[in-house]
VOSE-811322 format. One record per residue (C-alpha): x, y, z. Coordinates in steps of 0.001 Angstrom, whole numbers, plus 500000, padded with zeros to 6 digits. Layout:
<pts>
XYZ
...
</pts>
This chain:
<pts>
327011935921305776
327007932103304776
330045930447304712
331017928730301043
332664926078302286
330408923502304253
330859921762307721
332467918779307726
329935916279309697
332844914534311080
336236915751312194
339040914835310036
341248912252310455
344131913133312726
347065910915314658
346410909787318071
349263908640319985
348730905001321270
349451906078325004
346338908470324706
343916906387322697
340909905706324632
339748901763325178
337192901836322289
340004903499320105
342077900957320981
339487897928320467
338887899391316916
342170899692315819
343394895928317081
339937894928315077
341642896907312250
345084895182312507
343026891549312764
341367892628309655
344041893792307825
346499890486309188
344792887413310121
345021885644306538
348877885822306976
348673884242310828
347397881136311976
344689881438314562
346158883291317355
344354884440320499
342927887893320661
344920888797323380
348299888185321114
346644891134318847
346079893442321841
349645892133323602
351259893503319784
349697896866320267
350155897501323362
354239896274322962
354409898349320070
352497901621320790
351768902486317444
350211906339316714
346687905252315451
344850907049312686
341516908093312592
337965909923312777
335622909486315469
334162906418314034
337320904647312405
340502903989313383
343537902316311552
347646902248311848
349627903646309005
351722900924306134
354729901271308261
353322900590311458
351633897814310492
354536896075308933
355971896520312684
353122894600314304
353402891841311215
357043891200312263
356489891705315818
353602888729315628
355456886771312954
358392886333315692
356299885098318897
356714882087320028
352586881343319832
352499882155316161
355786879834315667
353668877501317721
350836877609315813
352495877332312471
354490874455313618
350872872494314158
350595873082310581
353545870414309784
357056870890310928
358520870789307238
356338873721306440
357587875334309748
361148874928308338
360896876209304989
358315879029306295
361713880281308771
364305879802307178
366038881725304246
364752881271300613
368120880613298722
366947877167298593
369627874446296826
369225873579292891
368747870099294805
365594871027296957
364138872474293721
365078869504291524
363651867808293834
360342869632294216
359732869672290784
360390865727290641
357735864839293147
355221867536291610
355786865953287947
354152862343289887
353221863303293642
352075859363294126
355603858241294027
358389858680295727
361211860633294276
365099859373293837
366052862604293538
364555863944296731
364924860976298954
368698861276298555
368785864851299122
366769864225302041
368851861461303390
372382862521302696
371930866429302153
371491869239304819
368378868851305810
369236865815308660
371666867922310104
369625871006309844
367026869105311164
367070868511314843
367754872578314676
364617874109313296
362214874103315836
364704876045318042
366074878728315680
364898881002313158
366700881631309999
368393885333308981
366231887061306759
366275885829303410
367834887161300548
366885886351297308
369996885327294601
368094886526291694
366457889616293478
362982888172294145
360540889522296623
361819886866299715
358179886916301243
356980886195297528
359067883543297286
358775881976300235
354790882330299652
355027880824296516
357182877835298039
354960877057300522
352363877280298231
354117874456295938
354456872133299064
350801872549300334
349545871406296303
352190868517296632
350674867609299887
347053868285298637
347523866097295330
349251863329297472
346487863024299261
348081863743302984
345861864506306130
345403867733307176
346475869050303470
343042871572302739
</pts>
């Protein structure tokens, strides 16, 4: 008698725990987490990937001939990347004022975003506003400190996403940098 249901070609997917993954599992599913990571990185060598995995040990997801790590798990190797030093490295090649508001929390002074707004109303000039909050705010004090210290997670006054907002703010600073014309501003 013929059965009514038909063979599956291909096994279905199942959890294989990290420790017992074979070396092409393994390869596939740090390709996975490259795919699924590297616009939120700066370049970072493949062997940072592989070191994340293998820190982390994540169970890996799968058929035969695809592998992948579940939401939760791949949140962990985002935050486990996001705090080496190589990535804060590489992100502080990218301009140290980026590297400060990029680390530290988002509730960001009426005065930094006055000030913001001033210098994207006319990037070509120089804003009172901001060069005074520059000179005599926080941010001399604050910043001999930021290359060696990362901020406590932010939390948002106003209940905003904090890794939306502090997209969105370095988003604002790259256009400012773009429309002023500044080197290394793509």
């Amino acid at each position: 008698m013929k059965s009514p249901l038909p063979i599956p070609s291909k096994a279905p997917a199942g959890c294989v725990p990290f420790a017992q993954a074979t070396p092409e599992q393994r390869a596939k599913a740090q390709r996975a987490v490259w795919e699924a990571l590297q616009g939120k990185f700066p370049p970072i060598p493949k062997v940072t990937w592989a070191n994340a995995l293998q820190v982390l040990q994540p169970d890996l997801w799968g058929a035969p001939d695809s592998i992948s790590l579940d939401a939760r798990d791949l949140a962990r190797v985002a935050h486990h990347l996001d705090a080496l030093p190589a990535v804060i490295t590489a992100r502080a090649r990218q301009g140290l004022p980026r590297l400060y508001f990029g680390r530290q929390p988002m509730n960001c002074p009426d005065e930094v975003l006055g000030a913001l707004a001033e210098l994207e109303a006319d990037p070509r000039r120089a804003a009172p506003r901001c060069t005074s909050w520059l000179r005599d705010g926080p941010a001399p004090r604050r910043g001999r400190k930021f290359r060696l210290v990362q901020g406590p997670t932010p939390r948002e006054q106003d209940g905003t996403d904090p890794d939306q907002a502090r997209a969105a703010l370095l988003a604002r600073v790259m256009a400012l940098d773009r429309a002023r014309g500044e080197p290394g501003a793509a």
